[in-house]
Every structure is written in C-alpha cells, then in structure tokens.
Wavefront OBJ file of the C-alpha trace (Angstrom):
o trace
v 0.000 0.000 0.000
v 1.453 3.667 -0.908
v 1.874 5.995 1.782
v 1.917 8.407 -1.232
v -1.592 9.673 -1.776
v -2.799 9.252 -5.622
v -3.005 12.907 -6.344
v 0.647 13.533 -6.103
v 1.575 10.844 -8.661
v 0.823 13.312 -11.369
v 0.274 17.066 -11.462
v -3.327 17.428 -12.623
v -4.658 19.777 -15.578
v -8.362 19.275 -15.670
v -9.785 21.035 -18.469
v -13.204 23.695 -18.007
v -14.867 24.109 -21.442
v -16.050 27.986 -22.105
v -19.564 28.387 -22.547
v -20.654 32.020 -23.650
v -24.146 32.171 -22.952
v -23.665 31.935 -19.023
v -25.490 33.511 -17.109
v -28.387 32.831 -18.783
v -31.464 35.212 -19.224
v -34.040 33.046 -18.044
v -33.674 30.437 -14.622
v -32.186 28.658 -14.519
v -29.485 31.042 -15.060
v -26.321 28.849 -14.304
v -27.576 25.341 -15.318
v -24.360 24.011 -17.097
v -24.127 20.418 -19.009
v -22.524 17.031 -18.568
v -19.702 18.192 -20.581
v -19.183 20.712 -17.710
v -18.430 18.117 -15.286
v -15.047 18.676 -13.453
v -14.280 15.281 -11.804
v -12.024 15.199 -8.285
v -7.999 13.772 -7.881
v -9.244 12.249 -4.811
v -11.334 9.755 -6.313
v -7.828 8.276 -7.710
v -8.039 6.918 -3.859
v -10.883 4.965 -4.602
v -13.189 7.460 -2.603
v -16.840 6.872 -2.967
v -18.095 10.432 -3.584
v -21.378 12.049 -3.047
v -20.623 15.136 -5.166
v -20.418 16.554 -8.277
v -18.830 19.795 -10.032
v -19.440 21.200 -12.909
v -17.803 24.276 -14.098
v -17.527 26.648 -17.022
v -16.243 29.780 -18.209
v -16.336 32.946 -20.977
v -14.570 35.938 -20.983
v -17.233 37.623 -18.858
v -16.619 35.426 -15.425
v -16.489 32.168 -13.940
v -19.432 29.521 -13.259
v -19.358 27.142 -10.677
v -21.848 24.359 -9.463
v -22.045 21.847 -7.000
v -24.455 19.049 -6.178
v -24.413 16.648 -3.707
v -26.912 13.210 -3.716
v -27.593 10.760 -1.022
v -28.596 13.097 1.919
v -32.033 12.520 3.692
v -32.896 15.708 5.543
v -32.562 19.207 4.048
v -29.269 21.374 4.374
v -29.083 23.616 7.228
v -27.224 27.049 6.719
v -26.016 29.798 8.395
v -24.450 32.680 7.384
v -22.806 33.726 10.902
v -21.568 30.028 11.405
v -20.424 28.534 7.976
v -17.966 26.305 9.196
v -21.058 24.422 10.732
v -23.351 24.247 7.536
v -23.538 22.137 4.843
v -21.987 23.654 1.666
v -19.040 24.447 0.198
v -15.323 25.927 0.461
v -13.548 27.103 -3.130
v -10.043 28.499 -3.938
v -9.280 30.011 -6.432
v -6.001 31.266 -7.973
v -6.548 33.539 -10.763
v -2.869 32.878 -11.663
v -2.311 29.438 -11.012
v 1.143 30.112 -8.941
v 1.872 26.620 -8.110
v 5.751 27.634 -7.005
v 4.254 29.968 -3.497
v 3.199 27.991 -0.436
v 1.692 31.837 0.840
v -1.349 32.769 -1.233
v -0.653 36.075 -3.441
v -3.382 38.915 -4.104
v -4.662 36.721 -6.629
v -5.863 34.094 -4.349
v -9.276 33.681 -3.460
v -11.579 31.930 -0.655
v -15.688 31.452 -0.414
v -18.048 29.760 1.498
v -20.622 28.935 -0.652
v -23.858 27.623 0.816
v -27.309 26.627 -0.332
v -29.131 28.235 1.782
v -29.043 30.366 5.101
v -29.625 33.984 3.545
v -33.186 35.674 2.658
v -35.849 36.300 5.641
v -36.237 32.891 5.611
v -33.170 31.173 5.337
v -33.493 29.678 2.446
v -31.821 31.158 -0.455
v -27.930 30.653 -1.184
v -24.872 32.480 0.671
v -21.597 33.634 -0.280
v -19.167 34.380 1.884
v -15.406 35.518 0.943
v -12.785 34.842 3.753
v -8.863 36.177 3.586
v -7.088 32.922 2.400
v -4.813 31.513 5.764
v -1.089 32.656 6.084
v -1.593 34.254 2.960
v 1.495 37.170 1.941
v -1.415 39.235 0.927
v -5.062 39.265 1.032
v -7.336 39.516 -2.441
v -9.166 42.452 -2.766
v -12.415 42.238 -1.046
v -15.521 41.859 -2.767
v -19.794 43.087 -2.632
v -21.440 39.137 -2.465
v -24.135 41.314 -4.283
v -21.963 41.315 -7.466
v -21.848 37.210 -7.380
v -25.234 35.633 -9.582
v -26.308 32.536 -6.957
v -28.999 30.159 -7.424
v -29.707 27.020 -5.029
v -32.353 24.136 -5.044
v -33.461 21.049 -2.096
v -34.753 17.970 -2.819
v -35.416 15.344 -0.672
v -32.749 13.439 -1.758
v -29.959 16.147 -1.733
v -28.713 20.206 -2.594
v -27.235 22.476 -5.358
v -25.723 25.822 -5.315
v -24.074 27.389 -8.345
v -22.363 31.109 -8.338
v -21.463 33.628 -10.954
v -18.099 35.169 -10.418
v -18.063 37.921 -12.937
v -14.705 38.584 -13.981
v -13.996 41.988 -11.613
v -14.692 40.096 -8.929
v -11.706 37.537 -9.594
v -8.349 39.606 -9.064
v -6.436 38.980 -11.824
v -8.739 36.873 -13.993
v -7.361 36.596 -17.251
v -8.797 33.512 -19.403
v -7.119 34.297 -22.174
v -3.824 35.082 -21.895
v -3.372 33.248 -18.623
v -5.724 30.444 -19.275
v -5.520 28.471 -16.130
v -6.440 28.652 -12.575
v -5.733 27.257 -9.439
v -8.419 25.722 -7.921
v -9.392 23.456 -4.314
v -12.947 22.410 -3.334
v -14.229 21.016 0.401
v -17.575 19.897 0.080
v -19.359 19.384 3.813
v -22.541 17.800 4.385
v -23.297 17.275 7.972
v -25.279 13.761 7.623
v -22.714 12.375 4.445
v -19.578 14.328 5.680
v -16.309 15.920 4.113
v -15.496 15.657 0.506
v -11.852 17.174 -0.642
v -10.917 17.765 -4.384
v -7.395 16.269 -3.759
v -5.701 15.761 -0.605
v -7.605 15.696 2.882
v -6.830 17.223 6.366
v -2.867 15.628 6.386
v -2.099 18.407 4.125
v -2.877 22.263 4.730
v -4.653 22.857 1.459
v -6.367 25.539 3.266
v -3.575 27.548 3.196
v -0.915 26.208 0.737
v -1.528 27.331 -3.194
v 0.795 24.362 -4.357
v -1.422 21.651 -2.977
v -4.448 23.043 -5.265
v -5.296 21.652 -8.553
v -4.309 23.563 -11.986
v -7.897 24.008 -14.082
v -7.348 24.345 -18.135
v -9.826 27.148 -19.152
v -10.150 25.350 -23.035
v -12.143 27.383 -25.913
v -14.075 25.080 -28.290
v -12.459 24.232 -31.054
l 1 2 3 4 5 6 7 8 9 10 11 12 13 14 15 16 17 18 19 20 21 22 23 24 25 26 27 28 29 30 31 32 33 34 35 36 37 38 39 40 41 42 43 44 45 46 47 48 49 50 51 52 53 54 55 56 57 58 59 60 61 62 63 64 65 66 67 68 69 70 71 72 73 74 75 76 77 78 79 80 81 82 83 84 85 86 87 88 89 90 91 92 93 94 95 96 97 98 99 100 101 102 103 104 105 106 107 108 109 110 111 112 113 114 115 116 117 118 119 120 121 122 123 124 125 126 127 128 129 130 131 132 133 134 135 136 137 138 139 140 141 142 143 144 145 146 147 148 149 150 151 152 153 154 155 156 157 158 159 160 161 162 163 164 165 166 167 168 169 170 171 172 173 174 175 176 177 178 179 180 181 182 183 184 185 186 187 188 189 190 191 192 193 194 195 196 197 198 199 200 201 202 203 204 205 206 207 208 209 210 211 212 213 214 215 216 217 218 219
C-alpha cells in the first residue's frame, strides 16, 4: 500500500470548457451540461463520492456548481456560522502560482452555501474569507456582485455562483488560461469531501497543494 496519496503521482490539468451564454437570461441562469463536469484527484483513492462539479467559463466570469446526492434531511445554513453548515469551500487562484506555499493577491476563498440567507433562510450564501497565512489578502468583494442560485430535494442540494470577472483579481482567461483551484464539500449527515488531498495536508492555506484548471475554448 502507498503511503503516497494518488493525487501527487501526477500534477493534474483538468480542463473547463467555455460556454458564452452563461449567465443565462431566463432560470435557470447557471444550469451548465454534462460536458461541464469537473471530476475530483481524490477519487484516484478509490473514494466513494457524493458530489459533483461542474464548471464553465467565458470571458465575462467564472461559473461554478455543485451538487451533492444521497442526503435525507434538508441542508441547514447559516451565514454567521459557515464552518457548521452544509456547503461548500472554493479556492481560487486567478494565476495558477503553483511555485508559493503563501497565497498572493490573486488568491481567493468562499463559502458557498445553499441556503441560510433571505428572511427565511433559504436562499444561497456567499461568503469571501482572507485565504490563511496568505502574503497578501485579495481584494475584497460586494457578495451582491456574485449571480447565486440554489435548489433542495429530498434526496440532496445544489448551489451554483457567478463570479463575474472583476470580482476575480487577476482573472485573465485568455492570456493566462488556467487557474488554481481546491474544493471542500461538507454535508453534515454524508460528511467531508476534498478535491485532492484531505486534512494531512494544509490545502487551506498552501496554493501548491491546489489543482491547476485548463480554461479550453471550443475548437
């Protein structure tokens, strides 16, 4: 049995297909296809996962979804205690730096959760957070710029968020074409998901354990 964990036999480039008519006009706004589908490093482990991603891009900002199946009671959120609600963490590095273990200006962190926000609770949150140890902090952002949409079923959640492009320091599909990129998924009845490497490692804080994204144009 390795002791070395399956994501650092190879350095990942997963490839996120542009799609230019995100966000769409009428809901939903950020549905985004099978061909979107971003699969995890961590399932080289043999994981059994219980989400999925799905992301896409244009020159106008970044889409993001997450879904997670298999849950039996409906996700609890809260937007002054995110660490305890089911949803989401993302990183983002504009600039895919994968040579800095201290994130740069152009590293990003959000709490993204499905619901917890509205005067009910139950529309989706956003939350940006300074990135841990980081050299220097992104810029900060208005949540109210970020497009989110969220849906419950009985059988699981989804939340999906618009970053348009001023709201990612740095952003620059084109010429850069890449990002760094992590994802902790946290369901309180399924548990933790991590897009690569778990806990052992601090991901939270370290650019050069995140995964390198290809943003591809179609062809």
């Amino acid at each position: 049995m390795s002791i070395i964990p399956a994501p650092f036999l190879f350095r990942a480039m997963l490839p996120v297909p542009r799609v230019d008519v995100l966000p769409r006009a009428k809901a939903p706004l950020l549905a985004l296809p099978e061909s979107c589908r971003v699969p995890f490093p961590s399932q080289l482990d043999g994981q059994a996962g219980f989400s999925e991603l799905r992301m896409a891009w244009n020159p106008e900002g970044l889409a993001i979804s997450v879904q997670v199946t298999g849950t039996t009671r409906p996700p609890v959120g809260d937007s002054m205690l995110p660490e305890k609600a089911d949803g989401c963490r993302i990183w983002i590095d504009t600039r895919d730096t994968r040579s800095i273990h201290r994130a740069s200006r152009f590293c990003h962190l959000f709490t993204l959760l499905p619901v917890g926000s509205g005067a009910k609770g139950d529309e989706p949150t956003l939350l940006q957070h300074p990135v841990p140890r980081a050299a220097e902090d992104a810029p900060e952002i208005d949540p109210d710029d970020v497009l989110l949409e969220s849906s419950v079923s009985p059988k699981g959640w989804q939340v999906a968020a618009w970053f348009p492009a001023h709201i990612l320091h740095g952003y620059d599909p084109v010429g850069v074409g890449r990002l760094g990129f992590y994802l902790h998924v946290r369901d309180k009845q399924l548990g933790h998901e991590y897009f690569s490497v778990g806990e052992d490692f601090p991901f939270a804080a370290d650019p050069t354990l995140w995964t390198s994204l290809e943003l591809n144009s179609p062809e």
